[in-house]
C-alpha positions, 0 to 999 in steps of 0.5 A: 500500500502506498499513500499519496497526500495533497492538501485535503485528499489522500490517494491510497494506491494498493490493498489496505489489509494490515494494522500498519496500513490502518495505523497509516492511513489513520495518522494521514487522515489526523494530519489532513483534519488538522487544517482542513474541514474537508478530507477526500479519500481515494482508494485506487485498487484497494479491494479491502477497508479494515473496520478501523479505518471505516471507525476512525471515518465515522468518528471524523466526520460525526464527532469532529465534525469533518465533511469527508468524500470517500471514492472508491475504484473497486466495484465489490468494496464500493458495494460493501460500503453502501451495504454498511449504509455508510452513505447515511453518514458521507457520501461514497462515490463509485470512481474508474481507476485510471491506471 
């Protein structure tokens, strides 16, 4: 997994699928909260959001109050998103990875 930050959005390219990548991605999305009300975050090929990403998503954008964009390229984890009614809570787009 890598992670690409500018400014407001972080691209993530390759699967999430350990603790380090969660912790990662976490401490990513904590920097960009800093500055910024509004977070997007891009998953190019990742097939997999561990519960503690998705979690720490909830908490920033219900309890701190930021306005996050999640956009996902892989059909089957854009369809568990919505299942988990994520939707209700920031919006998910469904995104054509251009690899």
């Amino acid at each position: 997994m890598q992670i690409h930050i500018q400014d407001n959005r972080l691209v993530i390219t390759g699967n999430v699928k350990s603790i380090q990548d969660s912790e990662e991605i976490k401490r990513a999305l904590q920097d960009i909260a800093k500055d910024h009300i509004s977070i997007e975050l891009i998953l190019l090929d990742s097939i997999s959001l561990t519960s503690s990403v998705i979690g720490f998503l909830v908490k920033l954008a219900q309890k701190d109050r930021k306005n996050i964009l999640l956009k996902v390229a892989d059909n089957q984890l854009y369809d568990l998103l919505q299942d988990l009614n994520l939707y209700t809570i920031f919006p998910i787009e469904k995104i054509q990875n251009e690899d």
